[in-house]
Each structure stands twice: as C-alpha cells, then as structure tokens.
PDB file with SEQRES, HELIX, SHEET and CRYST1 records, atoms N, CA, C and O in Angstrom:
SEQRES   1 A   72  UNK UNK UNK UNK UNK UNK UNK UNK UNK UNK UNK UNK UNK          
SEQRES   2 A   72  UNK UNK UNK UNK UNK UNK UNK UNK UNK UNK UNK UNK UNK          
SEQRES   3 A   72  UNK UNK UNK UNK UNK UNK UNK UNK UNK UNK UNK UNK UNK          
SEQRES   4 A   72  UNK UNK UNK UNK UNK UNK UNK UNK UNK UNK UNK UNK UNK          
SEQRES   5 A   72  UNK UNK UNK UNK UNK UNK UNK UNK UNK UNK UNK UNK UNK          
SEQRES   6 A   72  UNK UNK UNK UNK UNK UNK UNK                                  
HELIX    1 AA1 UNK A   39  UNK A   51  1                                  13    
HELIX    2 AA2 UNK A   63  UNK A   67  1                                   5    
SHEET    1 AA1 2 UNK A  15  UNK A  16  0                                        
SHEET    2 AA1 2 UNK A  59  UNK A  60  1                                        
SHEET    1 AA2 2 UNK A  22  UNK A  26  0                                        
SHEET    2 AA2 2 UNK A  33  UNK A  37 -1                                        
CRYST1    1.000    1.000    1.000  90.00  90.00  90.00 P 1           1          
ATOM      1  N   UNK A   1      72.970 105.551 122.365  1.00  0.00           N  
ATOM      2  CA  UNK A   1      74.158 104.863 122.813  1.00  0.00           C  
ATOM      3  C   UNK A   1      74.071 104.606 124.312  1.00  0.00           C  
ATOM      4  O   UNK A   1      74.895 105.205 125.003  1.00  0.00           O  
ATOM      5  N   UNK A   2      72.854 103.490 125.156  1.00  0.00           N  
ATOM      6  CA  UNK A   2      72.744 103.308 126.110  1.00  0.00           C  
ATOM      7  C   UNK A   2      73.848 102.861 126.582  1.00  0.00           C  
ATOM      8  O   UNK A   2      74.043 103.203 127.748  1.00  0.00           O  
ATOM      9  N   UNK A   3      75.051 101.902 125.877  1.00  0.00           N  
ATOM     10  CA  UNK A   3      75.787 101.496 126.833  1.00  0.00           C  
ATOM     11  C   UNK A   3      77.000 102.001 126.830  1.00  0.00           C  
ATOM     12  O   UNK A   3      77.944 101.485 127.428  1.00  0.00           O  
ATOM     13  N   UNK A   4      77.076 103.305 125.993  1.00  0.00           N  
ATOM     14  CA  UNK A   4      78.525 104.321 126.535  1.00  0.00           C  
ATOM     15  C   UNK A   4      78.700 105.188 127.171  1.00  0.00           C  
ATOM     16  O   UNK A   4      79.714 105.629 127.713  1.00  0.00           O  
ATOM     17  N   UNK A   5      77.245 105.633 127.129  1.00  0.00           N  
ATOM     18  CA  UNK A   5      76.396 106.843 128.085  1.00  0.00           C  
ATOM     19  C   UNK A   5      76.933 108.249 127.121  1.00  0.00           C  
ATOM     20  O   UNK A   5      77.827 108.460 126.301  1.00  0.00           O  
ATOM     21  N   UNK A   6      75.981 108.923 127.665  1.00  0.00           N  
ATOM     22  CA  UNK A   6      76.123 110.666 126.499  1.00  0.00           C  
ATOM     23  C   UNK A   6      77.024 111.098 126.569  1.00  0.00           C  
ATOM     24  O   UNK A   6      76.884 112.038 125.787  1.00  0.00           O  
ATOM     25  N   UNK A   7      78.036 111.170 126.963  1.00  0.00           N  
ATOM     26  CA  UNK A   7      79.341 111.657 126.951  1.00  0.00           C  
ATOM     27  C   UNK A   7      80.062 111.095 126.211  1.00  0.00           C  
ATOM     28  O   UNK A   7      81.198 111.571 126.209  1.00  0.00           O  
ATOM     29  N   UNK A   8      79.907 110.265 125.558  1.00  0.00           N  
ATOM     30  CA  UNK A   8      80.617 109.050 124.780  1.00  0.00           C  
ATOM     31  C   UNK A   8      81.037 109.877 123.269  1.00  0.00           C  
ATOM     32  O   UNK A   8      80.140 110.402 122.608  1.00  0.00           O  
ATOM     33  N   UNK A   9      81.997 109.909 122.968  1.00  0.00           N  
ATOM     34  CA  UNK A   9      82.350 111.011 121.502  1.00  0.00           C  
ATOM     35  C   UNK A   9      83.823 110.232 120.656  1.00  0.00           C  
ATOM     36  O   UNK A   9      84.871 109.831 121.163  1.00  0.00           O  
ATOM     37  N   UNK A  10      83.412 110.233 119.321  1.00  0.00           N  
ATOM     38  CA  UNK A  10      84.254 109.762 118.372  1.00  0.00           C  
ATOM     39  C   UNK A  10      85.749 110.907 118.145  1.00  0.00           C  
ATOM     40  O   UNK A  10      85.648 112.098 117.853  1.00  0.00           O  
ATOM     41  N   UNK A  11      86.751 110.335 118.317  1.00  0.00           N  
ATOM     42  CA  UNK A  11      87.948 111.397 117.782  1.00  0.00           C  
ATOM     43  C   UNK A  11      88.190 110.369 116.185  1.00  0.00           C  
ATOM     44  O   UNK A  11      88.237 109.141 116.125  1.00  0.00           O  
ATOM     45  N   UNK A  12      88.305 111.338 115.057  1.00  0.00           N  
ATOM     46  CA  UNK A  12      88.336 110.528 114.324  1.00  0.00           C  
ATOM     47  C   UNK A  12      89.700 111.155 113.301  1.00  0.00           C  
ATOM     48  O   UNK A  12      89.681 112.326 113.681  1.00  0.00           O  
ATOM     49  N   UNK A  13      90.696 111.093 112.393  1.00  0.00           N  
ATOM     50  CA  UNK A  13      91.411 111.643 112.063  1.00  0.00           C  
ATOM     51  C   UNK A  13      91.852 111.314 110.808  1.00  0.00           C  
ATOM     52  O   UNK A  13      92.158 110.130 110.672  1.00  0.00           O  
ATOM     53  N   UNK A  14      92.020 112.310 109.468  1.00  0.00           N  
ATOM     54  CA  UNK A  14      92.291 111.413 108.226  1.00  0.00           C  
ATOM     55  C   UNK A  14      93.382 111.889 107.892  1.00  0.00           C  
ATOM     56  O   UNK A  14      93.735 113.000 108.286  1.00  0.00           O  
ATOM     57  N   UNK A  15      94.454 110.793 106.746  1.00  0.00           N  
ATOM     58  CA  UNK A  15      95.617 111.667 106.194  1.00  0.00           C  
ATOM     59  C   UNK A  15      95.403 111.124 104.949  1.00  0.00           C  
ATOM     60  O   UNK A  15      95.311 109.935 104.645  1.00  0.00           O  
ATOM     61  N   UNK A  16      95.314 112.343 104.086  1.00  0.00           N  
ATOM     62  CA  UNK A  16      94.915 112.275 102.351  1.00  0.00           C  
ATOM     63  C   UNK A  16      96.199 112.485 101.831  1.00  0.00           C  
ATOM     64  O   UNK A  16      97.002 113.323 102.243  1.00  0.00           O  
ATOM     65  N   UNK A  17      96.405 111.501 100.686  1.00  0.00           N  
ATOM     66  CA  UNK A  17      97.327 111.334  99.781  1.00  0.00           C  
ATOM     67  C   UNK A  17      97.611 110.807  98.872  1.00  0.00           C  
ATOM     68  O   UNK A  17      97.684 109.579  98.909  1.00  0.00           O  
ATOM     69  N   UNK A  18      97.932 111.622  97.500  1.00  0.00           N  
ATOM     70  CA  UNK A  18      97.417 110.272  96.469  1.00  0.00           C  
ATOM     71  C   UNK A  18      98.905 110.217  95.894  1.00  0.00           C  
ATOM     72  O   UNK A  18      99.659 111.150  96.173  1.00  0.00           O  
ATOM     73  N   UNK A  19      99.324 109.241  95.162  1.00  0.00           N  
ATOM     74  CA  UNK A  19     100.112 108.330  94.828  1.00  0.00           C  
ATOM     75  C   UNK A  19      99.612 106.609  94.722  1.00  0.00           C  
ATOM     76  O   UNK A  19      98.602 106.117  95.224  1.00  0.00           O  
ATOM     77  N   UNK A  20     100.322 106.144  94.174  1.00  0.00           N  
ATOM     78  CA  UNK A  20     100.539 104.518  93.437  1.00  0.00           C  
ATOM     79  C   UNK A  20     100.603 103.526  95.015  1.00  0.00           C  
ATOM     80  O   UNK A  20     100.870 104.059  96.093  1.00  0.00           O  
ATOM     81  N   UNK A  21     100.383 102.422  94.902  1.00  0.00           N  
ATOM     82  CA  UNK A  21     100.464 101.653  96.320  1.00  0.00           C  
ATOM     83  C   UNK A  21     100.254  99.565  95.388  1.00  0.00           C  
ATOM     84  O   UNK A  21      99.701  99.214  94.346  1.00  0.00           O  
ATOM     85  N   UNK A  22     100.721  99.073  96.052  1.00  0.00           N  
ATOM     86  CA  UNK A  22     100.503  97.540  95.995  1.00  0.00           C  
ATOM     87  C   UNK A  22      99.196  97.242  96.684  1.00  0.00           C  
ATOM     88  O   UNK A  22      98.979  97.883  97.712  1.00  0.00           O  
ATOM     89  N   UNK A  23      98.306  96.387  96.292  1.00  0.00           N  
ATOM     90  CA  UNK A  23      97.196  96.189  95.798  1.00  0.00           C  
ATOM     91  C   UNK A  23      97.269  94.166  96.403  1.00  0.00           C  
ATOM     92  O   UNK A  23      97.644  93.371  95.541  1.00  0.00           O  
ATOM     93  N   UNK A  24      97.040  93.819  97.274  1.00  0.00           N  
ATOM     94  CA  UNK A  24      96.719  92.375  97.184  1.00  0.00           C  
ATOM     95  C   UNK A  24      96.039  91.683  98.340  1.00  0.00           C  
ATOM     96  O   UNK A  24      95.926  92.229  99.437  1.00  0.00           O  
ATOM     97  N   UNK A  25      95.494  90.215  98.021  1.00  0.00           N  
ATOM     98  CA  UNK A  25      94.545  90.026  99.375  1.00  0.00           C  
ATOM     99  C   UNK A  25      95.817  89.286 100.300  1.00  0.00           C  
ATOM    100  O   UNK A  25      96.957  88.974  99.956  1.00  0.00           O  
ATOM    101  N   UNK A  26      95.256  89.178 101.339  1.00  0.00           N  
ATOM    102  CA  UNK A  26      96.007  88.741 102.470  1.00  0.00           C  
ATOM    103  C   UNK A  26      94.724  87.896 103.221  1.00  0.00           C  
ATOM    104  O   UNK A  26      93.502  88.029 103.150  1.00  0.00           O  
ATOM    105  N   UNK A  27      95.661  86.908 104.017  1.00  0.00           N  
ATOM    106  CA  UNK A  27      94.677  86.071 104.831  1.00  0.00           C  
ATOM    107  C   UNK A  27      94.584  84.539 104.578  1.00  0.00           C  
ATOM    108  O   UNK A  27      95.392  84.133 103.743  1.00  0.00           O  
ATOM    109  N   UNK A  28      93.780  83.626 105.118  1.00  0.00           N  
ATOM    110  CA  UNK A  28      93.203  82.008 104.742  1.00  0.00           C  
ATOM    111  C   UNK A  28      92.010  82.253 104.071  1.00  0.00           C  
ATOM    112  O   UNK A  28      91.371  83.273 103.815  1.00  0.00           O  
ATOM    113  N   UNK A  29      91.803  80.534 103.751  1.00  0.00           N  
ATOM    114  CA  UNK A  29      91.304  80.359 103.068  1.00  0.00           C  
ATOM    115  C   UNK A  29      89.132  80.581 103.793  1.00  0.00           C  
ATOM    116  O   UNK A  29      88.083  80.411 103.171  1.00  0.00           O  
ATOM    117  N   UNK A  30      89.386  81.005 105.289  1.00  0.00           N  
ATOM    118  CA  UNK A  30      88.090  81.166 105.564  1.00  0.00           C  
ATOM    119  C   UNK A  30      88.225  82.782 105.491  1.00  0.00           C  
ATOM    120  O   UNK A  30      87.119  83.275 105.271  1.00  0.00           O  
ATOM    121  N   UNK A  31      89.252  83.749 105.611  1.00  0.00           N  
ATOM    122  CA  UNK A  31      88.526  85.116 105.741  1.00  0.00           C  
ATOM    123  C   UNK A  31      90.006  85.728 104.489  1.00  0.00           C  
ATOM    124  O   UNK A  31      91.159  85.326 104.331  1.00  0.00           O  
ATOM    125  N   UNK A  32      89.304  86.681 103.927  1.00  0.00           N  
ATOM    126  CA  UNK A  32      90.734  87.386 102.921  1.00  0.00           C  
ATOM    127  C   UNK A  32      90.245  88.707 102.792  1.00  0.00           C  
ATOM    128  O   UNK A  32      89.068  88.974 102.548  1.00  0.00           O  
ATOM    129  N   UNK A  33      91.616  89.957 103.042  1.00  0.00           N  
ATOM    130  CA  UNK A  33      91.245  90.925 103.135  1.00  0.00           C  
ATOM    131  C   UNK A  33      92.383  91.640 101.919  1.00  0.00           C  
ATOM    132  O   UNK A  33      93.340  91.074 101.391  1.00  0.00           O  
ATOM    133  N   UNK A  34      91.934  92.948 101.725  1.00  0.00           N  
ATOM    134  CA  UNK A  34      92.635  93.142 100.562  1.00  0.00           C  
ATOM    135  C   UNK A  34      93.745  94.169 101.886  1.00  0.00           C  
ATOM    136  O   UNK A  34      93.367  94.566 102.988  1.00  0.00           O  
ATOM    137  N   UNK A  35      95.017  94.336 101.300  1.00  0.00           N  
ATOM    138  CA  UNK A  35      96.242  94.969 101.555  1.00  0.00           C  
ATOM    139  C   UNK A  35      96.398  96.393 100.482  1.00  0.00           C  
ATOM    140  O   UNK A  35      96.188  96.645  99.295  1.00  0.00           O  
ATOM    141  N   UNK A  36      96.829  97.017 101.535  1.00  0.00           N  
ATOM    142  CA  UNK A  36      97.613  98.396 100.615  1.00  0.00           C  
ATOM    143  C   UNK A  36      98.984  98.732 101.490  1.00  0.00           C  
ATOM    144  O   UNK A  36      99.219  99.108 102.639  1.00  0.00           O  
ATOM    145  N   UNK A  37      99.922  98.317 100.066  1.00  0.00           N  
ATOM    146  CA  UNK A  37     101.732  98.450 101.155  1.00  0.00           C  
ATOM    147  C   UNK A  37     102.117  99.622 100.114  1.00  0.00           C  
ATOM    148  O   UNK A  37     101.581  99.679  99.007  1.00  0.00           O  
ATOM    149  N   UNK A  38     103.024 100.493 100.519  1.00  0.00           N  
ATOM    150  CA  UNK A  38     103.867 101.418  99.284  1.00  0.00           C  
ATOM    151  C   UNK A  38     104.207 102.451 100.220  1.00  0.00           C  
ATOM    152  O   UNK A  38     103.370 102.492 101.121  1.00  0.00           O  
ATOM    153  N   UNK A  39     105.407 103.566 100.384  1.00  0.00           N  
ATOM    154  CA  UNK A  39     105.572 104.507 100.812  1.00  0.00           C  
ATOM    155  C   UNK A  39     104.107 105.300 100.736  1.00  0.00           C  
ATOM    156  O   UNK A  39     103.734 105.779 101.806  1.00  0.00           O  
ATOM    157  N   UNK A  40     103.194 105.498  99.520  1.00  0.00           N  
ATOM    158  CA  UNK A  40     102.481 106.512  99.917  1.00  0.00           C  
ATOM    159  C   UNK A  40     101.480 105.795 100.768  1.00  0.00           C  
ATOM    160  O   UNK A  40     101.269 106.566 101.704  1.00  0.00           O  
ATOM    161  N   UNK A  41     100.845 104.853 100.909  1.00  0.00           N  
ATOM    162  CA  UNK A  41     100.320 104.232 101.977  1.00  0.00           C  
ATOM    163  C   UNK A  41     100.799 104.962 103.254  1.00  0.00           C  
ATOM    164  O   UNK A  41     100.213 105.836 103.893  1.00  0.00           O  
ATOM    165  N   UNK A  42     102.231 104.286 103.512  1.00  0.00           N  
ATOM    166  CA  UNK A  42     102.654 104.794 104.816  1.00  0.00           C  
ATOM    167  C   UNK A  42     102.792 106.492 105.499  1.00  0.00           C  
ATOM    168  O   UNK A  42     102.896 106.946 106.638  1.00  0.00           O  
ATOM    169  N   UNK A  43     102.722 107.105 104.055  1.00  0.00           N  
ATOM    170  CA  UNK A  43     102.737 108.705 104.063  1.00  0.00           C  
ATOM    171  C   UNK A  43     101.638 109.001 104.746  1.00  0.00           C  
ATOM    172  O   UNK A  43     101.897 109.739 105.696  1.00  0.00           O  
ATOM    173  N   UNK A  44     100.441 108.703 104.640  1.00  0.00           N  
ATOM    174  CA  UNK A  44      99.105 108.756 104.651  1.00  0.00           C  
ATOM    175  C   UNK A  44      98.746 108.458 105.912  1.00  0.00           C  
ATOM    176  O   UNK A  44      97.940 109.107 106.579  1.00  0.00           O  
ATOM    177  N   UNK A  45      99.562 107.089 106.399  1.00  0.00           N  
ATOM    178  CA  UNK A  45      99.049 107.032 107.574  1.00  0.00           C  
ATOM    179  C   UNK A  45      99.248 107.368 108.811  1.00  0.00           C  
ATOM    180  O   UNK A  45      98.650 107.090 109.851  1.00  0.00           O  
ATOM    181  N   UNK A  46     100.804 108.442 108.409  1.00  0.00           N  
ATOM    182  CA  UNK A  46     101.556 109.004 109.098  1.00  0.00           C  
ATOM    183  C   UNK A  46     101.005 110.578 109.403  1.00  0.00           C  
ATOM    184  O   UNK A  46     101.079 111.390 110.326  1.00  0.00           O  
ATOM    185  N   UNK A  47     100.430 110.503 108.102  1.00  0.00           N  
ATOM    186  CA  UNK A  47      99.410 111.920 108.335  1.00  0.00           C  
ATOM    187  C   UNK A  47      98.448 112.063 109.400  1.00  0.00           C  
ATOM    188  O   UNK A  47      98.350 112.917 110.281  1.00  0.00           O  
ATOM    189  N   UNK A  48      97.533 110.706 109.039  1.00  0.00           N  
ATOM    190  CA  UNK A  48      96.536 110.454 109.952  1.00  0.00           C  
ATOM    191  C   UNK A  48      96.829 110.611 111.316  1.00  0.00           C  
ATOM    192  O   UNK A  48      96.120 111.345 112.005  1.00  0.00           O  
ATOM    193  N   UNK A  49      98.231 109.734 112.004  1.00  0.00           N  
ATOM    194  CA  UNK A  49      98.629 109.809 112.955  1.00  0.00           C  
ATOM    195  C   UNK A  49      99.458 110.836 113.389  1.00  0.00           C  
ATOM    196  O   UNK A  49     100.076 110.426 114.372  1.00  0.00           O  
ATOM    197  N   UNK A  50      99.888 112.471 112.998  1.00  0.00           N  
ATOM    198  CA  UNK A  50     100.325 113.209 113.093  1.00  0.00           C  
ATOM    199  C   UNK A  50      99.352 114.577 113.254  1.00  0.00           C  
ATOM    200  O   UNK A  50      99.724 115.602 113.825  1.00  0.00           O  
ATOM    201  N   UNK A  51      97.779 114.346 112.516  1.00  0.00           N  
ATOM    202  CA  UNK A  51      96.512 115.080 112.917  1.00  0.00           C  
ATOM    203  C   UNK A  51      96.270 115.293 114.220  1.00  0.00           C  
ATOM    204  O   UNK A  51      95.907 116.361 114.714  1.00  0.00           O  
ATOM    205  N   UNK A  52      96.492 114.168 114.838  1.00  0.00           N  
ATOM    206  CA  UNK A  52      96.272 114.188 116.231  1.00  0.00           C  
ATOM    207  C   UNK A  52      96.993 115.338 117.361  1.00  0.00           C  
ATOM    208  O   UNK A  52      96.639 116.069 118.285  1.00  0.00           O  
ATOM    209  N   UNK A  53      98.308 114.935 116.569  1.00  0.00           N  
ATOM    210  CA  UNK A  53      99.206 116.006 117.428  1.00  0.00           C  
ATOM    211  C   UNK A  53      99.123 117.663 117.148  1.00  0.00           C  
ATOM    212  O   UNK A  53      99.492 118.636 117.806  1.00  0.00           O  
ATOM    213  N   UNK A  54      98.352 117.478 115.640  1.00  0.00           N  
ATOM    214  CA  UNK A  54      98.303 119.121 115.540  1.00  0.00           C  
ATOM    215  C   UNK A  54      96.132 119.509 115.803  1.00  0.00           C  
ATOM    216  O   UNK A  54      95.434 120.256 115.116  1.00  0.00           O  
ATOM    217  N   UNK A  55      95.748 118.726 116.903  1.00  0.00           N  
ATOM    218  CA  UNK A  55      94.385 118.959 117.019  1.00  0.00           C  
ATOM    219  C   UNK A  55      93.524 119.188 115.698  1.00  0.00           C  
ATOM    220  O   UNK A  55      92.616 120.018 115.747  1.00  0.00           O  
ATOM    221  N   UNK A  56      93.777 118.464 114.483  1.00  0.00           N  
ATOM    222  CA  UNK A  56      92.830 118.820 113.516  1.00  0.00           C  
ATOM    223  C   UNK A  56      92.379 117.602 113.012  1.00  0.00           C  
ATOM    224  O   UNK A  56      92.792 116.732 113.779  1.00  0.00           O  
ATOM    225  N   UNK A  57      91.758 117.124 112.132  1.00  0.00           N  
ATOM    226  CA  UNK A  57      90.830 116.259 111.515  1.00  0.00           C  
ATOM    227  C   UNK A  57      90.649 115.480 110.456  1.00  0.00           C  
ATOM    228  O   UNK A  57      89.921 114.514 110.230  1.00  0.00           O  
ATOM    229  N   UNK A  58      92.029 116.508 109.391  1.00  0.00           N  
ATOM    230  CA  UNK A  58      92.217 115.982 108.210  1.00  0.00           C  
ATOM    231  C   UNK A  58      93.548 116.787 108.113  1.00  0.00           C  
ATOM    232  O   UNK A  58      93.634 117.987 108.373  1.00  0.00           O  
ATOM    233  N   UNK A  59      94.798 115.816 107.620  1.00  0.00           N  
ATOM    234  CA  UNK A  59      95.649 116.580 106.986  1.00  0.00           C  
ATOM    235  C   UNK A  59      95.827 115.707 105.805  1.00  0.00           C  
ATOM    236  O   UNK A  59      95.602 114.500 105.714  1.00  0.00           O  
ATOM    237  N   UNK A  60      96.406 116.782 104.648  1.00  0.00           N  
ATOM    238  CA  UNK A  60      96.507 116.097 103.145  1.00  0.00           C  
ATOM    239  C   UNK A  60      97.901 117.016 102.627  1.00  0.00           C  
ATOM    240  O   UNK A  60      98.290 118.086 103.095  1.00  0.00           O  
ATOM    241  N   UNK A  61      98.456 116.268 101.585  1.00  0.00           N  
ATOM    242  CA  UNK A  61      99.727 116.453 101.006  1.00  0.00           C  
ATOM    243  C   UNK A  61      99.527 117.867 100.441  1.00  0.00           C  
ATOM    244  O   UNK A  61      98.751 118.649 100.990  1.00  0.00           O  
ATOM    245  N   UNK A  62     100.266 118.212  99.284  1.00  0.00           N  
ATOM    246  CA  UNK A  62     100.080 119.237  98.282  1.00  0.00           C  
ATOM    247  C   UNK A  62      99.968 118.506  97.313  1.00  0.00           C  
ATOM    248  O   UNK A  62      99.450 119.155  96.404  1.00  0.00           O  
ATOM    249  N   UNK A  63     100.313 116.836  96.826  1.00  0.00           N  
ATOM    250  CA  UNK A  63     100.169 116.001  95.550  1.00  0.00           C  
ATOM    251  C   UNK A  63      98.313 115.953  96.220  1.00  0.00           C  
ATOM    252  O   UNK A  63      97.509 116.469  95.443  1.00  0.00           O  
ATOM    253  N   UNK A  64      97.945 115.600  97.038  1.00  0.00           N  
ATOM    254  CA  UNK A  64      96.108 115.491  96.774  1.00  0.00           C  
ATOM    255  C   UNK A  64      95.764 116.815  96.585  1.00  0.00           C  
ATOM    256  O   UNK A  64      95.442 117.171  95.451  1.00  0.00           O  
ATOM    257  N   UNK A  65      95.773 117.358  97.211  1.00  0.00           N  
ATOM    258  CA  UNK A  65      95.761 119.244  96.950  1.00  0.00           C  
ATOM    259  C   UNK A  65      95.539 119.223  95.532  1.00  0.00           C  
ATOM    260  O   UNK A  65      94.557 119.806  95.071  1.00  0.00           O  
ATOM    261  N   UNK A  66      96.257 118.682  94.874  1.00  0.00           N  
ATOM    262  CA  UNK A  66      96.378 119.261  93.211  1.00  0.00           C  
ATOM    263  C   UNK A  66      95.413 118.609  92.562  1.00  0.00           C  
ATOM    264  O   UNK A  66      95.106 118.998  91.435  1.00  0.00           O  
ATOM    265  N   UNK A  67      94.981 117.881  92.946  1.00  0.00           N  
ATOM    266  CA  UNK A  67      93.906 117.039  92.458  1.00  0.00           C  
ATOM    267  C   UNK A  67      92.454 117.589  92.796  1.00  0.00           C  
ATOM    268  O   UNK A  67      91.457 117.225  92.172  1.00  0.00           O  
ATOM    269  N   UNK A  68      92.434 118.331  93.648  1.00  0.00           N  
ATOM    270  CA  UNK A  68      90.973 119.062  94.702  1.00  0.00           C  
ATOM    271  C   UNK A  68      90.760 120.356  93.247  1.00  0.00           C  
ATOM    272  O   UNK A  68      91.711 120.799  92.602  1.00  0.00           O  
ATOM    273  N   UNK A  69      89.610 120.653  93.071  1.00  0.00           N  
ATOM    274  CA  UNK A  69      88.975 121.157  91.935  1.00  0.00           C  
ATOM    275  C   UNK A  69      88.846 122.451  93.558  1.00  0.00           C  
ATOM    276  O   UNK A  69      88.839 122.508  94.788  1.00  0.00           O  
ATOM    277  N   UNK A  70      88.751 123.458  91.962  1.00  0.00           N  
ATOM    278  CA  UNK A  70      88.424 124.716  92.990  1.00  0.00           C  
ATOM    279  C   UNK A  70      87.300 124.929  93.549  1.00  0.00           C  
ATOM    280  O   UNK A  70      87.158 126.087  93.941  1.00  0.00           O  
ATOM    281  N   UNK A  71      86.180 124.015  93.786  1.00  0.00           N  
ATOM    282  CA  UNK A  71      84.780 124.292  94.051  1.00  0.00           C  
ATOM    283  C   UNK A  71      85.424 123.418  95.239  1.00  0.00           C  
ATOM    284  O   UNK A  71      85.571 123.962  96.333  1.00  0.00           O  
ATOM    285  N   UNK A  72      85.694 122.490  95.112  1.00  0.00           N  
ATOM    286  CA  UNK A  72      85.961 121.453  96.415  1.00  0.00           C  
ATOM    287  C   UNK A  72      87.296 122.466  97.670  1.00  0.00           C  
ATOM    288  O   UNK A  72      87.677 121.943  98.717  1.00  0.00           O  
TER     289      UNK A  72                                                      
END                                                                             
C-alpha cells in the first residue's frame, strides 16, 4: 500500500441480523443495483453503526444467535 503508507489500517464493523426485508433493483437504465429496505435492514445497520461506539467488530441480535449452530 505505497500510496497510504504503513500506517494505513481498515476499521471495519458488522451488525448481524436475520429477519425478512424487500428485495428490488434500483437505478437507470445504464447502471441497476439491487436494494434491501425493511425494519430488519435498518436494525442491522444500526448495529453496525453502534459497534463502533462499543469498540467491537461485530454485534448480532439474539434472532441470528439462534440460528448460529453450536460449533459456530
């Protein structure tokens, strides 16, 4: 990474959550991207953006929790 120099470091932060969400593309007719709208969308990304404040990396619900197998 010559042009950020070695000190250069990713903060990166996830919020896991599963639930149902709307599903559709958005955009023209030269670029189309797909959309995800629904409360749990926004749950999720509120997570993501709330990791930050508690210095960690990943926060997830207790609905994904239940889904995580006991080896995981």
């Amino acid at each position: 990474m010559k042009k950020l120099g070695k000190s250069y470091k990713t903060n990166v932060g996830f919020g896991l959550h599963y639930g149902w969400s709307i599903t559709g593309p958005i955009g023209s007719e030269m670029k189309v991207d797909v959309s995800f709208i629904g409360h749990n969308v926004t749950l999720a990304s509120t997570l993501e953006t709330v990791s930050k404040n508690y210095g960690v990396k990943i926060l997830f619900t207790g609905e994904f929790y239940n889904y995580l197998t006991d080896e995981t």
